[in-house]
PyMOL commands that place a pseudoatom at each C-alpha (Angstrom):
pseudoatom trace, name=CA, resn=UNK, resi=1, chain=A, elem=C, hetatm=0, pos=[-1.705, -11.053, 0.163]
pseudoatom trace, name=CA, resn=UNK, resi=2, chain=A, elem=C, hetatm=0, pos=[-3.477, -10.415, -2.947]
pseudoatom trace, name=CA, resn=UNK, resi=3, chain=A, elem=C, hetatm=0, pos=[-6.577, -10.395, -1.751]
pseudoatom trace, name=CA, resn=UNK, resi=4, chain=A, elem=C, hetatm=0, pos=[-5.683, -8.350, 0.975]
pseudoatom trace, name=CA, resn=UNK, resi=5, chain=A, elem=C, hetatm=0, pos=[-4.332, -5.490, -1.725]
pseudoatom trace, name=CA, resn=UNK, resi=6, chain=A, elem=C, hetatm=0, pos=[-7.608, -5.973, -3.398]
pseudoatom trace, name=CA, resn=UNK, resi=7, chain=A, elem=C, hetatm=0, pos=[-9.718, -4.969, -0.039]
pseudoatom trace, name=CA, resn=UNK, resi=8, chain=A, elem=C, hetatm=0, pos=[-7.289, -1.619, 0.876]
pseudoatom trace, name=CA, resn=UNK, resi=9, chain=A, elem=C, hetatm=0, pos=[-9.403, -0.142, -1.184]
pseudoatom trace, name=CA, resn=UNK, resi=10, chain=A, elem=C, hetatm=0, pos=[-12.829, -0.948, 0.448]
pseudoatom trace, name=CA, resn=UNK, resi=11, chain=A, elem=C, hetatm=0, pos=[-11.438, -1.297, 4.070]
pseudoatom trace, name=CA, resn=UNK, resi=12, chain=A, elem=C, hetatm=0, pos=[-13.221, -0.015, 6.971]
pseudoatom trace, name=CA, resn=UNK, resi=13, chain=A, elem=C, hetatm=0, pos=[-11.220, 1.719, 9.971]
pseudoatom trace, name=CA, resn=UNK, resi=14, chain=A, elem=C, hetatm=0, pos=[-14.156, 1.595, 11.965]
pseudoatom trace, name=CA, resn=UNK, resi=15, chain=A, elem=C, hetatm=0, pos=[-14.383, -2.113, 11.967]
pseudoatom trace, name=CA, resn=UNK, resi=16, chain=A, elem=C, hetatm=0, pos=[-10.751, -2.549, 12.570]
pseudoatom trace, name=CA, resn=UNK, resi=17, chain=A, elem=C, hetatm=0, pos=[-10.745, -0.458, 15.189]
pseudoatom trace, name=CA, resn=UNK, resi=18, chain=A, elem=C, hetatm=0, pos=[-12.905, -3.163, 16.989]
pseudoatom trace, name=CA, resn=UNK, resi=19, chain=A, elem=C, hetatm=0, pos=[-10.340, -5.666, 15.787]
pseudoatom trace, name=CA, resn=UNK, resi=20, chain=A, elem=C, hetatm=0, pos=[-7.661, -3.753, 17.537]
pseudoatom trace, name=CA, resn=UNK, resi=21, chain=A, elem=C, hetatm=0, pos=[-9.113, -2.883, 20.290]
pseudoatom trace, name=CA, resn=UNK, resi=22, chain=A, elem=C, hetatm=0, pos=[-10.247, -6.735, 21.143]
pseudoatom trace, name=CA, resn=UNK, resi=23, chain=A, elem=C, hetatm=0, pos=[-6.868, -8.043, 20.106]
pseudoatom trace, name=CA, resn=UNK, resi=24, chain=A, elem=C, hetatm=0, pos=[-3.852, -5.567, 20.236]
pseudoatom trace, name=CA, resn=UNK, resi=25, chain=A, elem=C, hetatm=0, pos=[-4.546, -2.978, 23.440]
pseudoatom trace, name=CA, resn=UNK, resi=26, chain=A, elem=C, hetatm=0, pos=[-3.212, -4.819, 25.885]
pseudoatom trace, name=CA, resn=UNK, resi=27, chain=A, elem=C, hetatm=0, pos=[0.518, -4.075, 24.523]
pseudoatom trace, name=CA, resn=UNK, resi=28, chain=A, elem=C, hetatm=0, pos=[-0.438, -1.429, 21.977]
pseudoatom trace, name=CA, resn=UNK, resi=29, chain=A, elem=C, hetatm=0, pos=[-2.188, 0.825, 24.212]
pseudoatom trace, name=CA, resn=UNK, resi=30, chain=A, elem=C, hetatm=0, pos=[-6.267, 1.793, 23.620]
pseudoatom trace, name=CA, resn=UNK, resi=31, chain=A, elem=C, hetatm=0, pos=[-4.331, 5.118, 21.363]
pseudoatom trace, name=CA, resn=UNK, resi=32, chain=A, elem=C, hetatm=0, pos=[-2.227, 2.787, 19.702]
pseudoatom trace, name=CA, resn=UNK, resi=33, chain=A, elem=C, hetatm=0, pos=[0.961, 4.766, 20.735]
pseudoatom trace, name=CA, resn=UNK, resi=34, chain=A, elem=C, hetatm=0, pos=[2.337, 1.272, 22.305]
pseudoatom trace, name=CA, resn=UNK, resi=35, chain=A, elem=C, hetatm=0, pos=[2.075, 2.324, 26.049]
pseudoatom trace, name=CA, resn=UNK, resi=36, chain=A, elem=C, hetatm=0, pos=[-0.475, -0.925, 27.009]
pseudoatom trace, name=CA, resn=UNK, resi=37, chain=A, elem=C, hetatm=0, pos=[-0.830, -1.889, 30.474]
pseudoatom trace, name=CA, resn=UNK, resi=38, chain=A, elem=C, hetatm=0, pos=[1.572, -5.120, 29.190]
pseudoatom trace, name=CA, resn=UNK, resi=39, chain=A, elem=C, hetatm=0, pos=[4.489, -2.687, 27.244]
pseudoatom trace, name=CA, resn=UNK, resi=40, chain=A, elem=C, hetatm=0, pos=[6.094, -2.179, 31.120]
pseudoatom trace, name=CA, resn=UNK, resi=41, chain=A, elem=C, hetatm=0, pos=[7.564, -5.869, 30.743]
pseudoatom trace, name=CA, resn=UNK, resi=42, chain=A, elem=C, hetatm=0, pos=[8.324, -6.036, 27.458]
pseudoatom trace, name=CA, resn=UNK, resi=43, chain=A, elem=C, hetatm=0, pos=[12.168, -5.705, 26.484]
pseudoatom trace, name=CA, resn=UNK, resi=44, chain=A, elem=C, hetatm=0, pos=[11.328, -4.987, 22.944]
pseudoatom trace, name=CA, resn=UNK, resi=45, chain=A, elem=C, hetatm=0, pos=[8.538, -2.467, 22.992]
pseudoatom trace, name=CA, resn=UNK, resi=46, chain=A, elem=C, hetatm=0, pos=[5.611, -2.385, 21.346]
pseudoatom trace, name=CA, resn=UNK, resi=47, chain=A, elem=C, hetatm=0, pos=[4.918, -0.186, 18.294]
pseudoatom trace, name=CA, resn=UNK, resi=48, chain=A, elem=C, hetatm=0, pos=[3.943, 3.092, 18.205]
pseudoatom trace, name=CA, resn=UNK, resi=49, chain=A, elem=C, hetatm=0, pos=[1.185, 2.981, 15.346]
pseudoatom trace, name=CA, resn=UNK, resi=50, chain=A, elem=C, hetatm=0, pos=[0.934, 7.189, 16.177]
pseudoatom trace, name=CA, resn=UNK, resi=51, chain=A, elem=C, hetatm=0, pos=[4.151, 8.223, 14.512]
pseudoatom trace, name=CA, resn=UNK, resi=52, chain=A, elem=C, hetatm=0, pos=[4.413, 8.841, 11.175]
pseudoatom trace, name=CA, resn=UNK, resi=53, chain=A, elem=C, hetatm=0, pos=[7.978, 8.057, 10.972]
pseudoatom trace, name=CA, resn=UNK, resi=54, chain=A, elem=C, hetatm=0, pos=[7.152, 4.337, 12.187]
pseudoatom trace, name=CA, resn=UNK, resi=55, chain=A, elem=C, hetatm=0, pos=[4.782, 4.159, 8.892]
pseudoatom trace, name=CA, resn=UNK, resi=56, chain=A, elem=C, hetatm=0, pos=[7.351, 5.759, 6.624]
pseudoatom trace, name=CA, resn=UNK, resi=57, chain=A, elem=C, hetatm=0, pos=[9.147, 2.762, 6.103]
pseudoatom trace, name=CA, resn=UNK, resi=58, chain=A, elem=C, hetatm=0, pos=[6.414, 0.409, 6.133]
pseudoatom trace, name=CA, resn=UNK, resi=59, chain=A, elem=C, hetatm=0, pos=[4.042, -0.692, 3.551]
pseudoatom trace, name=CA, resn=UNK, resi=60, chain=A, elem=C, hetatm=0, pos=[0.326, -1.489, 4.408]
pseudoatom trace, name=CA, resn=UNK, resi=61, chain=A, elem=C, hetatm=0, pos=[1.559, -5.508, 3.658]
pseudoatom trace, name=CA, resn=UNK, resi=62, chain=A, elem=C, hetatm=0, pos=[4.518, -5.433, 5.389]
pseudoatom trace, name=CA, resn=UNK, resi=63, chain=A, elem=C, hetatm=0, pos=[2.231, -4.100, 8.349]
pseudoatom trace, name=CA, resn=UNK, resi=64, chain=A, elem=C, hetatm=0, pos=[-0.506, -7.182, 7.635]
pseudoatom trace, name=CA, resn=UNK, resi=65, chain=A, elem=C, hetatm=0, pos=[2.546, -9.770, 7.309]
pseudoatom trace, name=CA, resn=UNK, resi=66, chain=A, elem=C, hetatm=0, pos=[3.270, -8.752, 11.082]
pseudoatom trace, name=CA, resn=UNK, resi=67, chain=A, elem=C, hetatm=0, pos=[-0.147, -9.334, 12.345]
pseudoatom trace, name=CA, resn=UNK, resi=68, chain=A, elem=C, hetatm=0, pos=[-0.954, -12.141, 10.796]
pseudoatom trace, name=CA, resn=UNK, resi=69, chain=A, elem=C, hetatm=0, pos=[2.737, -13.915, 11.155]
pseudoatom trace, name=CA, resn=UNK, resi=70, chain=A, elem=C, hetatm=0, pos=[3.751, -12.463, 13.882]
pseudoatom trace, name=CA, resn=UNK, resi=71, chain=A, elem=C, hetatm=0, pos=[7.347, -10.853, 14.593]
pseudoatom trace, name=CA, resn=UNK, resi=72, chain=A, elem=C, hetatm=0, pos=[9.877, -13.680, 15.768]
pseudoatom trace, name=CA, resn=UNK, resi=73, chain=A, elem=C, hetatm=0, pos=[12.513, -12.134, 18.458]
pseudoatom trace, name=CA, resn=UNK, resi=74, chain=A, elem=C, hetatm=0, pos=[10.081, -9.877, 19.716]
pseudoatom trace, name=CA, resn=UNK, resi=75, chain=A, elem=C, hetatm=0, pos=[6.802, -10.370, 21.967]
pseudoatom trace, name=CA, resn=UNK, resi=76, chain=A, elem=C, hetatm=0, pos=[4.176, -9.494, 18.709]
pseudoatom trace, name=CA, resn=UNK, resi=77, chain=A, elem=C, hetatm=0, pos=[2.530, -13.391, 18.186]
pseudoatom trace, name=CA, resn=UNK, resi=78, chain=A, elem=C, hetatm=0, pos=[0.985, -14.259, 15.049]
pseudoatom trace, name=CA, resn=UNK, resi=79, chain=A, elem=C, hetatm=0, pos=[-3.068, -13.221, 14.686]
pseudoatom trace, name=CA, resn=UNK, resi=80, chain=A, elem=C, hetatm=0, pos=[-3.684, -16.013, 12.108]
pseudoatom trace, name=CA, resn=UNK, resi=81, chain=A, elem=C, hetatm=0, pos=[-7.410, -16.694, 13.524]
pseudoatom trace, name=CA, resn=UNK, resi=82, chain=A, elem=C, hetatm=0, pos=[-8.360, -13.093, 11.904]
pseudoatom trace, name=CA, resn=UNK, resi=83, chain=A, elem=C, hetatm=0, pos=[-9.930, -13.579, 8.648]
pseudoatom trace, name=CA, resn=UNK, resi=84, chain=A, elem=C, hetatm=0, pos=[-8.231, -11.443, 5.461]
pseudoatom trace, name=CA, resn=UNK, resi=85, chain=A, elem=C, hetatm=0, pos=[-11.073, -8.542, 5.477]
pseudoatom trace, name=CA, resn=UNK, resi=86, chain=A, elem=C, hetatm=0, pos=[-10.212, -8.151, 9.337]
pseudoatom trace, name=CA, resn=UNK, resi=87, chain=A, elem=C, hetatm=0, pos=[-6.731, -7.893, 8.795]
pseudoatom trace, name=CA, resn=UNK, resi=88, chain=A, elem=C, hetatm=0, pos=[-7.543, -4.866, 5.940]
pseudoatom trace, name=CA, resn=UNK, resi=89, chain=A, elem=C, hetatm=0, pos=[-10.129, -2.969, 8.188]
pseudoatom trace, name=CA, resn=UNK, resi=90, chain=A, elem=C, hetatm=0, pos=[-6.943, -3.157, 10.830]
pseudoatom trace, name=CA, resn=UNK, resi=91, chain=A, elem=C, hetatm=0, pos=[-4.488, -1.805, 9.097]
pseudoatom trace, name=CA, resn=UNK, resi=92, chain=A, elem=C, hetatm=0, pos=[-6.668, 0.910, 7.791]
pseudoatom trace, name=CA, resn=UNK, resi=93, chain=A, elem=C, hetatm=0, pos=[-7.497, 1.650, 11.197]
pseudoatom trace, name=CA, resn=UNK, resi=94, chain=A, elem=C, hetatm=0, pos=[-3.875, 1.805, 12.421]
pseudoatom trace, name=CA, resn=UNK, resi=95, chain=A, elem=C, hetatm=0, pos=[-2.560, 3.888, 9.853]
pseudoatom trace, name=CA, resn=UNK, resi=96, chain=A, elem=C, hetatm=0, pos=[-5.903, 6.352, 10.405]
pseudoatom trace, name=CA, resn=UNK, resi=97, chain=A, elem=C, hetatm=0, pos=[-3.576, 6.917, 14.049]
pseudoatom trace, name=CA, resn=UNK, resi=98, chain=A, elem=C, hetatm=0, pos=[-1.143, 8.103, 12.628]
pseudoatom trace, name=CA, resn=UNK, resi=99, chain=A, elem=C, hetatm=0, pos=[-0.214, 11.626, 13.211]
pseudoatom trace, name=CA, resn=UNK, resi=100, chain=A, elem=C, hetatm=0, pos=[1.176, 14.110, 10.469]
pseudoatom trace, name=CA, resn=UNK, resi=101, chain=A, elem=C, hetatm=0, pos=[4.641, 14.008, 10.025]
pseudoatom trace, name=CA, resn=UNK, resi=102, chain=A, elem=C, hetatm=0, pos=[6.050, 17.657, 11.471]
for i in range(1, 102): cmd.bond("trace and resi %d" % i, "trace and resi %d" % (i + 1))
show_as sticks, trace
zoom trace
C-alpha cells in the first residue's frame, strides 16, 4: 500500500476510467452511481462512487483495499490481477465521480 500512496500523486483518472469501465460496470453502472445492469440481483447493492457522503468516510486506501481484496459478505470479488498503478489511476477516477457535497 505504500507504493500505492506514492502513485496518488501521479495517478491518471483517464486511465482508470478504462480500468473501470472494463472491470466494474457491470454492477457499478457506466456513471458509477451503482445502478449496473447486474445491481437488480444483488441483495447488497453496489456502491454509489457519485455521492460524496459514500467518500466521506473513506480513505483513497481503504477504497484500493476493496478492489484489490475484495469485500467478503457482499458480491464485490477481489481485482488482484490489476497491477498497483491500475489500482491508483482507479481510484482517482472514482473519486473524480464524485459529486459536491450539498
Amino acid at each position: 500500500m505504500i507504493l500505492l500512496l506514492s502513485l496518488a500523486l501521479a495517478a491518471d483518472p483517464a486511465a482508470g476510467k478504462a480500468v473501470f469501465e472494463a472491470n466494474c460496470t457491470a454492477c457499478h453502472g457506466i456513471a458509477g452511481d451503482g445502478k449496473g445492469p447486474a445491481a437488480m440481483a444483488l441483495k447488497v447493492k453496489p456502491a454509489d462512487f457519485t455521492q460524496a457522503t459514500w467518500w466521506s468516510t473513506r480513505t483513497d486506501t481503504d477504497v484500493a483495499a476493496s478492489i484489490r481484496s475484495g469485500k467478503p459478505g457482499t458480491p464485490m470479488s477481489a481485482f488482484t490481477q490489476l497491477t498497483d498503478v491500475q489500482l491508483s489511476n482507479t481510484v482517482a477516477y472514482l473519486r473524480s465521480l464524485a459529486k459536491p457535497a450539498p
